[in-house]
BASEDO-671172 format. One record per residue (C-alpha): residue in one letter; x, y, z. Coordinates in steps of 0.5 Angstrom, whole numbers, plus 500, padded with zeros to 3 digits. Layout:
residues N
+-----+-----+-----+-----+
| res |  c1 |  c2 |  c3 |
+-----+-----+-----+-----+
|   a |   X |   Y |   Z |
...
+-----+-----+-----+-----+
This chain:
residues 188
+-----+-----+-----+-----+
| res |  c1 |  c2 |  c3 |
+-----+-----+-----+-----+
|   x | 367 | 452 | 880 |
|   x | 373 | 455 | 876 |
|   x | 378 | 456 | 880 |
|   x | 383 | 460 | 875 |
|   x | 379 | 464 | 871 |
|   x | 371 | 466 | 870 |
|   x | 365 | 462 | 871 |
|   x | 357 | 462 | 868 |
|   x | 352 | 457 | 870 |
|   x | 347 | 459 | 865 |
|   x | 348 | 463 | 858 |
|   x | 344 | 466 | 853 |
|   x | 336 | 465 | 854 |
|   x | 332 | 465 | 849 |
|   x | 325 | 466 | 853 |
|   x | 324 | 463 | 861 |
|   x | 329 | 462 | 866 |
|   x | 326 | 459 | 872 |
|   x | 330 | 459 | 879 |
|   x | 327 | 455 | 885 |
|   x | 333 | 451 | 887 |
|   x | 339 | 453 | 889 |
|   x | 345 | 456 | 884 |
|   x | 352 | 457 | 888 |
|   x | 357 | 458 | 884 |
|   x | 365 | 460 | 885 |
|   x | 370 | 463 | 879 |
|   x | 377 | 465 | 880 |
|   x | 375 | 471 | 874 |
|   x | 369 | 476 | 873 |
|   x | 363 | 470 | 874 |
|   x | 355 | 470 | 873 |
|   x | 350 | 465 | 875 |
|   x | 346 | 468 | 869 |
|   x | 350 | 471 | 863 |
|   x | 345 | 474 | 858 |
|   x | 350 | 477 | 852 |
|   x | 348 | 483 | 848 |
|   x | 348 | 479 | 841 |
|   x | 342 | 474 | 845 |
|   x | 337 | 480 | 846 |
|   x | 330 | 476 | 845 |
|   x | 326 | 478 | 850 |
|   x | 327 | 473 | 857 |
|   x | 322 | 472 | 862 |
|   x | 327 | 471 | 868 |
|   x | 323 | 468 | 875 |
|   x | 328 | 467 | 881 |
|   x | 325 | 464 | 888 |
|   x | 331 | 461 | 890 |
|   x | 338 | 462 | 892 |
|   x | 343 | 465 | 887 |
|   x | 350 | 466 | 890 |
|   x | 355 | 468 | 886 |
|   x | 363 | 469 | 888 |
|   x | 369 | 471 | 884 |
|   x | 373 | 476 | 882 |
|   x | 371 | 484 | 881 |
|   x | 366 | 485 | 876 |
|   x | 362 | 478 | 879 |
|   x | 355 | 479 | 878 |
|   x | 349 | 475 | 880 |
|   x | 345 | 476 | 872 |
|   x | 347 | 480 | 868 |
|   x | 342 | 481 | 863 |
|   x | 340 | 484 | 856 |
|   x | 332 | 485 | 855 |
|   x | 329 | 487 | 849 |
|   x | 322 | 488 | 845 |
|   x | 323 | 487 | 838 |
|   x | 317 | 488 | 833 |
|   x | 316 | 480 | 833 |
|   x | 316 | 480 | 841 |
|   x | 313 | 486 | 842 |
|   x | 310 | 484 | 850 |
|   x | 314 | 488 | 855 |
|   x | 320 | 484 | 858 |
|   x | 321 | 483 | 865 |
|   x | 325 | 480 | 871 |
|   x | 322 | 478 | 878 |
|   x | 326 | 476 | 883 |
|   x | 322 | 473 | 890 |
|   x | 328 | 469 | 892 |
|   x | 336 | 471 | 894 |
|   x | 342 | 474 | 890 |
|   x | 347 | 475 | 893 |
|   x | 354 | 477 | 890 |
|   x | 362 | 476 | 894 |
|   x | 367 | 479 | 888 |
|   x | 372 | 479 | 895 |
|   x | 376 | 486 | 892 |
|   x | 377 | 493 | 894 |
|   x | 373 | 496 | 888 |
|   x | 366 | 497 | 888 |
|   x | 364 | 493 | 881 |
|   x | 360 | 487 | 883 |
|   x | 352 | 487 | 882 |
|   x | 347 | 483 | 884 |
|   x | 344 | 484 | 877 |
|   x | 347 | 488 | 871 |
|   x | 341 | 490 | 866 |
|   x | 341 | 493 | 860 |
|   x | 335 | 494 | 856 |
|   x | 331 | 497 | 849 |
|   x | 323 | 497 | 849 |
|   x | 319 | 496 | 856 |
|   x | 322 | 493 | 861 |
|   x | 319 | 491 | 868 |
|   x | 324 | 489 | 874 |
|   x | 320 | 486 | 880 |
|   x | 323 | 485 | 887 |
|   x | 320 | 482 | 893 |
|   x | 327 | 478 | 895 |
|   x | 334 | 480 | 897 |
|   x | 339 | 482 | 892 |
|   x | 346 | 484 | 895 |
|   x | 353 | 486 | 892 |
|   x | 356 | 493 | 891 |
|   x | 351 | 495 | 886 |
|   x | 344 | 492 | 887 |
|   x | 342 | 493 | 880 |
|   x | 348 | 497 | 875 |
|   x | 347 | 499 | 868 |
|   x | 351 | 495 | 863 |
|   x | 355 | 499 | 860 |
|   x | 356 | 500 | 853 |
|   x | 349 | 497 | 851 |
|   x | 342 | 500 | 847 |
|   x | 344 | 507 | 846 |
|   x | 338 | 512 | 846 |
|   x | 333 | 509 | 849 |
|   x | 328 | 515 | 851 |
|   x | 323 | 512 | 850 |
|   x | 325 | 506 | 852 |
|   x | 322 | 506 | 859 |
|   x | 324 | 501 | 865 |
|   x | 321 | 499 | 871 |
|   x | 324 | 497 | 877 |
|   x | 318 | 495 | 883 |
|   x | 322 | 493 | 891 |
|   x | 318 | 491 | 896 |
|   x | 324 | 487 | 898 |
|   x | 331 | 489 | 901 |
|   x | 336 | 492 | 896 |
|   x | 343 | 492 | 899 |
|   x | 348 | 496 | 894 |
|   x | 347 | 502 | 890 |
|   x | 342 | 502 | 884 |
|   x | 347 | 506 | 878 |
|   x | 343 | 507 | 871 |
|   x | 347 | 512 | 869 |
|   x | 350 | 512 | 862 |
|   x | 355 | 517 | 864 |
|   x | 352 | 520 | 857 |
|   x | 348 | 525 | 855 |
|   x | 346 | 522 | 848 |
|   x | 345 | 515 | 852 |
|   x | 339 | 515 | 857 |
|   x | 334 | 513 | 859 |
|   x | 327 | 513 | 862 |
|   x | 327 | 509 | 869 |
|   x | 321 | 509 | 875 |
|   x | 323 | 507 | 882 |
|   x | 317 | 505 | 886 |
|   x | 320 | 502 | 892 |
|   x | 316 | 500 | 898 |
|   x | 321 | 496 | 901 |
|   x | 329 | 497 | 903 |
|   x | 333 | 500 | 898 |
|   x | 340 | 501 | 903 |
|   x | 345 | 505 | 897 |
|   x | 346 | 511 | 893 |
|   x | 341 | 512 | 889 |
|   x | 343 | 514 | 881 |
|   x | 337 | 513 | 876 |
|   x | 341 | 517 | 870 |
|   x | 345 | 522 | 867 |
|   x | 342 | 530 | 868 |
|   x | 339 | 531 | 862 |
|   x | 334 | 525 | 864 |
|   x | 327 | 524 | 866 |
|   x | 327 | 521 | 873 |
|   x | 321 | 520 | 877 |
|   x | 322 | 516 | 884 |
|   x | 316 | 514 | 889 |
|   x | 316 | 512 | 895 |
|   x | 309 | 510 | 898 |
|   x | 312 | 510 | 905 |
+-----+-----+-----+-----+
């Protein structure tokens, strides 16, 4: 807990993070159980079957996460979430996410849990430009509570994304600017 200013509970992961407990973590500024910074893009494995919940001022999010290949680490990155994310910014404005991603080289996103806050998954910002031939792949068998945003807002920035849900998705969907390719499947 950080009463006067932001909270992370972990920083920086180098290769696998693994959650089967619970992490409960309150902050008086933007806070994230799971912060992976732009300038530690080695290519996580992050697994989460437990509890993640997460208070605090706007732009809190659950993980905020930055998967990348690379020629030494060229095996696909992913995110697999059996567990529950759930995200209270107690503001007005739409800004907090359960999982704010950012990606460069394929990368895989899994979901058979819950994920809630006012952005289930929402694109960061500012971060691996021009990534066509980047693909990301985001399977929900689970419940997502909460707008998916992967738009760049920027038709020199975007990216190839595939949507297969055969779960819950309750929020707007927007898999990218106009220009990009978007495929979304829902074998229902």
């Amino acid at each position: 807990t950080a009463t006067n200013g932001p909270a992370v509970a972990a920083a920086d992961i180098k290769d696998i993070f693994v959650n089967s407990g619970v992490i409960d973590l309150h902050g008086g500024g933007r806070s994230f159980a799971l912060k992976q910074d732009y300038n530690s893009n080695s290519a996580p494995v992050i697994f989460n079957s437990g509890t993640i919940a997460v208070e605090g001022a706007g732009g809190s999010g659950g993980m905020q996460l930055a998967i990348a290949t690379h020629p030494a680490a060229p095996l696909p990155n992913f995110f697999v979430n059996s567990g529950t994310i759930v995200v209270t910014d107690n503001t007005a404005a739409r800004d907090s996410a359960g999982v704010f991603l950012a990606w460069s080289g394929k990368a895989a996103f899994f979901n058979s849990g819950l994920i809630q806050a006012d952005y289930a998954i929402k694109w960061w910002q500012g971060f691996y430009a021009n990534s066509r031939d980047t693909p990301l792949s985001i399977y929900n068998s689970g419940e997502l509570i909460g707008a998916i945003d992967l738009a760049t807002n920027d038709a020199n920035d975007w990216c190839s994304v595939l949507l297969v849900n055969s779960g819950t998705i309750r929020g707007d969907v927007v898999l990218g600017f106009d220009t990009l390719e978007e495929y979304v499947r829902n074998p229902r």
